[in-house]
C-alpha positions in Angstrom: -285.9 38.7 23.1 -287.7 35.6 24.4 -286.1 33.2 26.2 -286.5 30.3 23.5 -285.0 32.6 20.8 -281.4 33.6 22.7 -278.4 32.0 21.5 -277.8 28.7 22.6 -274.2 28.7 23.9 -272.8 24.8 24.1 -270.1 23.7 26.5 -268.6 20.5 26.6 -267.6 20.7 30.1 -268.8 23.7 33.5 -267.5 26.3 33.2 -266.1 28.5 36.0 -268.6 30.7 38.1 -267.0 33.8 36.7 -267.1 32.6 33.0 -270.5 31.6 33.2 -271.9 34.4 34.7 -270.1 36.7 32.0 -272.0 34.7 29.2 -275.4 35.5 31.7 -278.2 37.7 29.2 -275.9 37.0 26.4 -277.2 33.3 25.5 -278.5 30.2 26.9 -275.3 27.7 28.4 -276.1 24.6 28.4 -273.7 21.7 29.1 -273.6 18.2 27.9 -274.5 15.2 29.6 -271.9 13.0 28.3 -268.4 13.7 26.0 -268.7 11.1 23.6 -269.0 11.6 20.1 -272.8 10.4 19.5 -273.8 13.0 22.4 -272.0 15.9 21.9 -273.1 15.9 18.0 -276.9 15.3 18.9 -276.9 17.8 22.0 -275.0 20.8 19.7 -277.0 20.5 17.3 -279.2 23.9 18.1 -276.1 25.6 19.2 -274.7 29.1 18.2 -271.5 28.4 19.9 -269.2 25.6 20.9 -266.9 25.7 23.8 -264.3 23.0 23.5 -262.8 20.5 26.4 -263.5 17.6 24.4 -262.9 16.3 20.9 -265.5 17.1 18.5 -266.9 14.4 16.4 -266.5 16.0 12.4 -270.2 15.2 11.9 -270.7 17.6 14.6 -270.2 20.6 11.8 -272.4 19.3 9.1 -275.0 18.4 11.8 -275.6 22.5 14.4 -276.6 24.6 11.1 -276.6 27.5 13.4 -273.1 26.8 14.2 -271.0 30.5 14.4 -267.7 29.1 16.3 -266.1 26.5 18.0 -264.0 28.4 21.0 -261.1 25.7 22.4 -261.4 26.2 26.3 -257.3 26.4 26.2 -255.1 26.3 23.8 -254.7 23.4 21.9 -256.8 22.8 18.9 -256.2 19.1 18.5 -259.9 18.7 20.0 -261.3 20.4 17.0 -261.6 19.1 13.3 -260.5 22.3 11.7 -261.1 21.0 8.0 -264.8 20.7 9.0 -265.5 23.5 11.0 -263.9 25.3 8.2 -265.9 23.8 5.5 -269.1 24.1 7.7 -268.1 28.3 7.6 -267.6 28.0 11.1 -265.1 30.4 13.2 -262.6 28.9 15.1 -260.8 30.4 18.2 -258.6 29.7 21.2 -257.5 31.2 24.3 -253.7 30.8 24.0 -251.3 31.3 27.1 -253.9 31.2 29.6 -252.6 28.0 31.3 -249.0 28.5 29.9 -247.9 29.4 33.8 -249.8 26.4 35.0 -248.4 24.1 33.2 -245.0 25.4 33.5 -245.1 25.0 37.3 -246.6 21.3 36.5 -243.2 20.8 34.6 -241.0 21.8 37.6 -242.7 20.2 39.9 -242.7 17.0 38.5 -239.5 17.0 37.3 -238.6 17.6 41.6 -240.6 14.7 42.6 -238.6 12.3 40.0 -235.2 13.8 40.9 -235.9 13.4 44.9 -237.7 10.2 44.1 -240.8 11.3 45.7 -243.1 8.3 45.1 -240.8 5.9 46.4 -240.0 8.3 49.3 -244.0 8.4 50.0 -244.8 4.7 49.3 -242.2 3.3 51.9 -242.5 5.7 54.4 -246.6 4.8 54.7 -246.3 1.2 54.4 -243.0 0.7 56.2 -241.7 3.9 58.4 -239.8 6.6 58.4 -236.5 5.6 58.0 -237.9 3.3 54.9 -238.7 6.5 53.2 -235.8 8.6 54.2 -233.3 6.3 53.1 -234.3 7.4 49.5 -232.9 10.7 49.8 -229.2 10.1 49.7 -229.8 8.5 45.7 -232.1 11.7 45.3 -231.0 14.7 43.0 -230.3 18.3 42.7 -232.2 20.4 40.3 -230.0 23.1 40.3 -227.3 23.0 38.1 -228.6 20.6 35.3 -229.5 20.7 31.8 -232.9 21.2 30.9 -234.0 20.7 26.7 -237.8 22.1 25.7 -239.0 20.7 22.4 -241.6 23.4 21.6 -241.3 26.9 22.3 -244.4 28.7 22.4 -246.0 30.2 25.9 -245.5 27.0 28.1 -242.1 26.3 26.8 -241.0 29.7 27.2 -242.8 29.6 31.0 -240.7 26.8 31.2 -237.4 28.3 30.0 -238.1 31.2 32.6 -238.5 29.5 35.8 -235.7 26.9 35.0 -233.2 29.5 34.0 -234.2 32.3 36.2 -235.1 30.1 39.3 -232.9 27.3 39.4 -230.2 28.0 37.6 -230.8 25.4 34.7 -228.9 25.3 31.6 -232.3 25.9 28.9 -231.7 24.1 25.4 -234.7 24.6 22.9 -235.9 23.7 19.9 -238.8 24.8 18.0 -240.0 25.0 14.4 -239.2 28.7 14.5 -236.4 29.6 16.3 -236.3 33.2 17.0 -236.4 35.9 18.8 -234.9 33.7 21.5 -233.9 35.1 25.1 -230.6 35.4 25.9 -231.0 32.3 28.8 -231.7 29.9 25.9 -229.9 28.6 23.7 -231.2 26.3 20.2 -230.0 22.7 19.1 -231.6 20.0 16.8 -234.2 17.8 18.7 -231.3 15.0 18.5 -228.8 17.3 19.6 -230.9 18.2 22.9 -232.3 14.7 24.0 -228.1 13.9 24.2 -227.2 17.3 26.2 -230.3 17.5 28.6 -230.4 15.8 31.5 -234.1 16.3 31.1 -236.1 16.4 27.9 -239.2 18.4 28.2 -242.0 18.1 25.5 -244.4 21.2 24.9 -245.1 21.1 21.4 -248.2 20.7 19.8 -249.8 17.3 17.8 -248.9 17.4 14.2 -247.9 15.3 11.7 -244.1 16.4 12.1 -244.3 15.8 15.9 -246.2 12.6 16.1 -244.1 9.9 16.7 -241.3 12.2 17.9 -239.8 10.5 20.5 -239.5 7.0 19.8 -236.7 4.7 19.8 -234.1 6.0 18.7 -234.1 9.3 20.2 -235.0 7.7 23.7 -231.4 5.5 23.6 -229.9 8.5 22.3 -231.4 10.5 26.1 -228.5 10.5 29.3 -229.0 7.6 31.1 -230.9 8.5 34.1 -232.1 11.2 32.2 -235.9 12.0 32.6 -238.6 12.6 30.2 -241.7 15.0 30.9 -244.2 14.9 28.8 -247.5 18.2 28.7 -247.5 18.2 25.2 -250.3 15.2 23.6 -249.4 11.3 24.6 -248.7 10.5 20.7 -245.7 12.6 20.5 -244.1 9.7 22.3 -243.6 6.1 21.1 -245.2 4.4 24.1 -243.5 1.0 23.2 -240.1 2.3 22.9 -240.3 4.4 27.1 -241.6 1.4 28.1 -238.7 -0.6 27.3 -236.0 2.1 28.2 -237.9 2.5 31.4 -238.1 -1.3 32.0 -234.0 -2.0 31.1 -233.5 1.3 33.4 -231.6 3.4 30.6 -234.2 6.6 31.7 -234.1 7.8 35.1 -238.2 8.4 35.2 -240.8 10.4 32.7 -243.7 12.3 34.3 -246.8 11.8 31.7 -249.8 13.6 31.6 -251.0 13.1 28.5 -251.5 9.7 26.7 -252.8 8.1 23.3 -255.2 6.6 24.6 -257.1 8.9 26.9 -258.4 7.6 30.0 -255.3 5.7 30.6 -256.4 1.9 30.8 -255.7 1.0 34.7 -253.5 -2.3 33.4 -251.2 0.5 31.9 -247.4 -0.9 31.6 -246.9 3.0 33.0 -248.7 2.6 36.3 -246.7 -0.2 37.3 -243.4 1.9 37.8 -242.2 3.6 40.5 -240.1 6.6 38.7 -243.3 7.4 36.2 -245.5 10.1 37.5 -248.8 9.6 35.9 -251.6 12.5 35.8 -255.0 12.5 34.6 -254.1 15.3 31.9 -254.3 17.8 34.9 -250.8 20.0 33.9 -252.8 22.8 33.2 -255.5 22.9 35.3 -255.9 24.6 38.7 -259.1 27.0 40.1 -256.5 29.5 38.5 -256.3 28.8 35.2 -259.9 27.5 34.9 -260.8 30.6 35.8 -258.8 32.4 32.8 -259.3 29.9 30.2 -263.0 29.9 31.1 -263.3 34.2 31.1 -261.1 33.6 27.9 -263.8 31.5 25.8 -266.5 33.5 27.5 -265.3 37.0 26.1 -264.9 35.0 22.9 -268.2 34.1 22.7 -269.2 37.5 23.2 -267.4 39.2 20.3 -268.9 36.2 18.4 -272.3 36.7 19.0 -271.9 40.5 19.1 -271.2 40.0 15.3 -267.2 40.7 16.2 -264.6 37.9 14.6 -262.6 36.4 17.9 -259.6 37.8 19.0 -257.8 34.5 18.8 -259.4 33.1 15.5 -257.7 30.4 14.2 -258.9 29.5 10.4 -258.9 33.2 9.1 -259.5 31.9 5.3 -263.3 30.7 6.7 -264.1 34.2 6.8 -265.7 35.1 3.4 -268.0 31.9 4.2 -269.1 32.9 7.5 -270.2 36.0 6.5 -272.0 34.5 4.1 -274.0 32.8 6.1 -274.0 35.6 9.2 -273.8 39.0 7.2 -272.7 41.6 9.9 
């Protein structure tokens, strides 16, 4: 096959060393300049594949008639516009779990740094000395021993669940939209009933219409005061107006955000201005690790794709009939 004929294989973002040089003699990878809509739907527009770390402008779809499947670089498939890859007869697939660990560990360890007041601790022991910063401790807090609620309950919640329970010796309270088949170290409330009992709440479901808007007012006054909030799920799950307030009257003891509406966080950001909010660049889930694994992940994907397989992980099974209509295996 000539070089100008292989299959043009379209990534959003690098990918890791090992995922790349898996999709090596199976197609060309090529890597956008930019992430913004106008670019990403003129530079895919000669690709076979898709691999997602960015969201996908709709006109994308009706744009890259060569289009087989767009492959989410992780799990969540908020960044893809399933009506229109579906209607476009394009495949779409995930690697779920591969990060689930990662984030997990994010959870913990954020949810350590509020309780022992690390910021604080750090700031005053740079600018003023040591005993500045050590005379946090003695208002700092325990882990062990508290009560932990996880709204969503799929492969990071359960991660979650896992290490809290089986670690620390954290009472687990979960909720998700099908609740079974749950271990033993769990048990399930209503989301009301869990912000009241958790000392922190702990968000890990996905973006939808049910879960937009989740957390807002009310259900943040109904949260323990001092308790915390930690958010790896998507920013609009929370009502950003309504922490801001709770966080500025001091009902909330801290929230660790890594995920926001509006995504790079503006840096006049009522969020970065307080000393018990962890901010992160949407970062839970990424280490050399996990990159690693999602990145293999979408590569093998690829693979069965363009080997005239259907992905593992597909996503929008009902698109099948019209893919094969347009790739006839």
């Amino acid at each position: 096959m000539s070089r100008q004929k292989k299959p043009v294989i379209f990534s959003t973002h690098p990918l890791h060393e090992r995922a790349a040089a898996l999709l090596d003699g199976h197609g060309k990878l090529v890597v956008a300049t930019a992430i913004d809509a106008v670019t990403l739907a003129d530079e895919a527009r000669d690709a076979d594949i898709v691999i997602v770390r960015a969201n996908l402008p709709p006109v994308l779809f009706e744009r890259s008639k060569k289009l087989r499947a767009a492959i989410r670089h992780g799990a969540g498939l908020d960044m893809i516009p399933m009506e229109a890859a579906t209607r476009a007869g394009v495949l779409v697939a995930n690697v779920p779990g591969a990060n689930a660990r990662t984030v997990a560990e994010h959870v913990i360890w954020t949810s350590m740094a509020l309780l022992r007041k690390f910021r604080q601790v750090d700031r005053d022991l740079r600018k003023i000395g040591w005993l500045a910063g050590r005379e946090h401790a003695a208002s700092g807090g325990d882990l062990s021993g508290r009560t932990i609620g996880i709204i969503g309950f799929g492969a990071v919640g359960r991660h979650v669940a896992d290490i809290a329970a089986k670690g620390f010796g954290l009472d687990v309270i979960v909720n998700s939209r099908a609740p079974r088949d749950l271990p033993d170290h769990v048990r399930f409330a209503s989301v009301d009933e869990l912000v009241e009992a958790s000392d922190i709440v702990v968000l890990c479901c996905p973006l939808t219409l049910e879960t937009t808007g989740l957390i807002g007012r009310e259900r943040i006054a109904r949260m323990k005061q001092g308790g915390l909030l930690i958010n790896v799920s998507r920013g609009p799950v929370v009502e950003d107006a309504a922490l801001i307030e709770a966080l500025s009257e001091g009902h909330i003891g801290g929230a660790a955000l890594d995920v926001f509406a509006t995504q790079p966080l503006p840096p006049d950001h009522p969020y970065l201005g307080f000393d018990n909010v962890i901010v992160t660049p949407h970062m839970a889930g990424i280490t050399e690790e996990s990159m690693m694994r999602m990145g293999v992940g979408a590569a093998e994907e690829t693979i069965r794709v363009l080997s005239g397989e259907l992905p593992a992980n597909l996503r929008n099974p009902e698109v099948v009939e019209h893919y094969r209509s347009r790739f006839p295996a």
